[in-house]
C-alpha positions as CSV (number, residue, x, y, z in Angstrom):
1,X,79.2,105.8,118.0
2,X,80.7,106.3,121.4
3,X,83.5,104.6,122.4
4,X,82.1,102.1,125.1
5,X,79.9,101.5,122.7
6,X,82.6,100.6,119.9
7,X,84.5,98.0,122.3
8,X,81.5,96.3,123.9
9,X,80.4,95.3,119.9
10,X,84.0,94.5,119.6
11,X,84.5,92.4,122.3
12,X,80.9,91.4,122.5
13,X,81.6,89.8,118.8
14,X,85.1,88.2,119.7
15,X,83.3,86.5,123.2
16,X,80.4,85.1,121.1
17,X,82.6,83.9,118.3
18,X,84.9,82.0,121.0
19,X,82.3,80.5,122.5
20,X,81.3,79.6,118.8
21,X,84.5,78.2,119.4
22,X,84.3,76.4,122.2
23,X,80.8,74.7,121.3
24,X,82.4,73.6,117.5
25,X,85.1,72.3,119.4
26,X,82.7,70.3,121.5
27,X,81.2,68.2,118.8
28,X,84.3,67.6,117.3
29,X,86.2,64.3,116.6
30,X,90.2,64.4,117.3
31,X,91.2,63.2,113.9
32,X,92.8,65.3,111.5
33,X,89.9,64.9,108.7
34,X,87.8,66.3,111.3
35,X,89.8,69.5,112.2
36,X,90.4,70.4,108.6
37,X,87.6,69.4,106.9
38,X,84.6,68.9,109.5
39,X,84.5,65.4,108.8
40,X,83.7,66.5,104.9
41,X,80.3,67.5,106.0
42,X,80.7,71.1,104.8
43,X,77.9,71.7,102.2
44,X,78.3,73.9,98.9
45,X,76.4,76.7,100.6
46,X,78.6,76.7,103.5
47,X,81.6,76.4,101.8
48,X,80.6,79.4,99.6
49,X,80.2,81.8,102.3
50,X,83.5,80.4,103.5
51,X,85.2,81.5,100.8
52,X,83.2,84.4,100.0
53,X,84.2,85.7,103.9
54,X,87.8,84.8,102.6
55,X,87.4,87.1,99.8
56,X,86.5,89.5,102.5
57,X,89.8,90.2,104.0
58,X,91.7,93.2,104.9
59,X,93.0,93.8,101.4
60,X,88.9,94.3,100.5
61,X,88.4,97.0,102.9
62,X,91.9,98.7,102.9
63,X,93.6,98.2,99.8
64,X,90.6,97.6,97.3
65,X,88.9,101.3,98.3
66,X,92.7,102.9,97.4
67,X,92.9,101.0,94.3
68,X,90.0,102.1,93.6
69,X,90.6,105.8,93.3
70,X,94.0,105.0,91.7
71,X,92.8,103.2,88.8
72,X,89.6,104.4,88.6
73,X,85.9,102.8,89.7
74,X,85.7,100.3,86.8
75,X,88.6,98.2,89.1
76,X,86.1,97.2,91.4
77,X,83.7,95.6,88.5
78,X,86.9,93.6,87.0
79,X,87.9,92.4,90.8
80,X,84.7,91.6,91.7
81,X,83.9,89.9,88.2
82,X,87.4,88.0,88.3
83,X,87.1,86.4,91.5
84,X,83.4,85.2,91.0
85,X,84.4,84.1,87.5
86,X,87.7,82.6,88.7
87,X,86.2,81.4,91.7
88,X,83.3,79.8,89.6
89,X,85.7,78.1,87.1
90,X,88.6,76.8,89.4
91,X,85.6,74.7,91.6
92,X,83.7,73.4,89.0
93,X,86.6,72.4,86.9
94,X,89.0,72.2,89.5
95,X,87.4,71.6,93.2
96,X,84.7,69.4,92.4
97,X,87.3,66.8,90.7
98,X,89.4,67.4,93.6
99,X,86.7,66.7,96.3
100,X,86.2,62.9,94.8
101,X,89.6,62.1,94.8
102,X,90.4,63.5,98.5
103,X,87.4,61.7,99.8
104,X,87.8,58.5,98.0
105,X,91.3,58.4,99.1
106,X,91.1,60.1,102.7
107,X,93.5,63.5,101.6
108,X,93.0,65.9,103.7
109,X,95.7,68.0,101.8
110,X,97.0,69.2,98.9
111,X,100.6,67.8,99.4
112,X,99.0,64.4,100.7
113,X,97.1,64.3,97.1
114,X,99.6,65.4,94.5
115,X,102.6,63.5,96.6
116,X,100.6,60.5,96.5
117,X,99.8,60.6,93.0
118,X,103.1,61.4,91.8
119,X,105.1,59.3,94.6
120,X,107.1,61.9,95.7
121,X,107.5,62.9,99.4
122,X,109.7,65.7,98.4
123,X,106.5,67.2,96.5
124,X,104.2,67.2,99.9
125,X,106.8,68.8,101.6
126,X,107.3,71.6,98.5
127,X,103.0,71.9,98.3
128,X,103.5,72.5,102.3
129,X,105.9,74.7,102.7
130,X,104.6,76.8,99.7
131,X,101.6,76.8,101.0
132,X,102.6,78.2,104.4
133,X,105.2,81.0,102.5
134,X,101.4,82.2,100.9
135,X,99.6,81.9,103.8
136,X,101.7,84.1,106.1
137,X,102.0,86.9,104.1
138,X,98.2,86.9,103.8
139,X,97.3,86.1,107.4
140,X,99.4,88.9,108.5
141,X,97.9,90.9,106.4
142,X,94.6,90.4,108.3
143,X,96.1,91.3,111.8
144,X,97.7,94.5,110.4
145,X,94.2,95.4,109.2
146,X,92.2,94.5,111.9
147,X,95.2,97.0,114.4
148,X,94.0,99.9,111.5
149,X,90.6,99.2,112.3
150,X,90.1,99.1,115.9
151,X,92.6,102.7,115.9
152,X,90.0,104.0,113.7
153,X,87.0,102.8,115.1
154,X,88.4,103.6,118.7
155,X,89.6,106.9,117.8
156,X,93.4,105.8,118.5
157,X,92.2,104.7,122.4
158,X,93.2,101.3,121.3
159,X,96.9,101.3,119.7
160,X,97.6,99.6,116.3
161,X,100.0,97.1,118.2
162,X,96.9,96.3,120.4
163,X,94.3,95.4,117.9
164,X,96.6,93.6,116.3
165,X,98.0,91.8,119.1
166,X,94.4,91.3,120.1
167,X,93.5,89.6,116.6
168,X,96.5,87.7,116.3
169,X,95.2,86.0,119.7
170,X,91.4,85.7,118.9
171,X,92.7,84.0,116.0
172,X,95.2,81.5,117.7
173,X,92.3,80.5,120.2
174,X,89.7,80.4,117.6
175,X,91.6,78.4,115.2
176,X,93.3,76.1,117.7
177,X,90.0,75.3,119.2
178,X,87.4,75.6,116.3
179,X,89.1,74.0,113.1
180,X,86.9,74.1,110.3
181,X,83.9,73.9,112.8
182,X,84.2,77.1,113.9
């Protein structure tokens, strides 16, 4: 693949993504619900290939190939078994229970839930900011493999600082604009 050819389906996919964007953005209301949860109208297909595209991160293509040939092939059956076992357990057992109680009550988070059922503001501030120490860590990881990718798929024309830089701001925009829409 040449390499105009390699940044128009780049860019070509970021400029139809934002203007996924845009359109989600659009439609939606300004309430908090809305942004986090499209308004709970997310249906179980949907939400499976959200989480499935989750699953799909950088560790998948990066770290899952080299941990691969370090413990041998039979890794990726056990990952790939865990997580659609684990996956399959924790929302029917865990999710689904979940779901009834955030809707009847109006949570739109996990702190909001648990602090409200155990009266403790302390505890949504805890879920929060645990949440967020996670979440960093794995959002970076993202924009450090999306720089690795666009070297590679650009042949280096494109520094690692400049796909990720590049990410990290497709993802502020799309996020900032889309919520859960998008």
């Amino acid at each position: 693949m040449t390499l105009g050819l390699s940044l128009g389906v780049i860019v070509g996919y970021l400029v139809i993504a934002l203007l996924v964007g845009l359109v989600a953005y659009r439609v939606s209301e300004t309430t908090a619900e809305d942004y986090y949860l499209a308004n709970r109208s997310i249906g179980t297909a949907v939400l499976l290939f959200t989480t499935f595209a989750t699953l799909l991160s950088a560790f998948t293509f990066f770290g899952g190939p080299n941990l691969a040939f370090a413990a041998g092939p039979e890794w990726v059956i056990v990952m790939g078994t865990l997580d659609g076992v684990l996956f399959a357990v924790l929302w029917y057992v865990i999710g689904y229970k979940q779901w009834l109680i955030g809707d009847r009550h109006g949570y739109v988070t996990l702190g909001e839930m648990l602090g409200d059922r155990f009266g403790s503001t302390g505890l949504r501030v805890l879920v929060a900011s645990v949440s967020l120490l996670w979440l960093f860590p794995y959002v970076m990881l993202q924009q450090m493999g999306a720089g690795e990718a666009l070297v590679g798929l650009t042949g280096g024309v494109v520094p690692y600082w400049g796909g990720a830089a590049l990410v990290t701001t497709f993802m502020i925009l799309y996020v900032a604009l889309a919520g859960m829409r998008g």
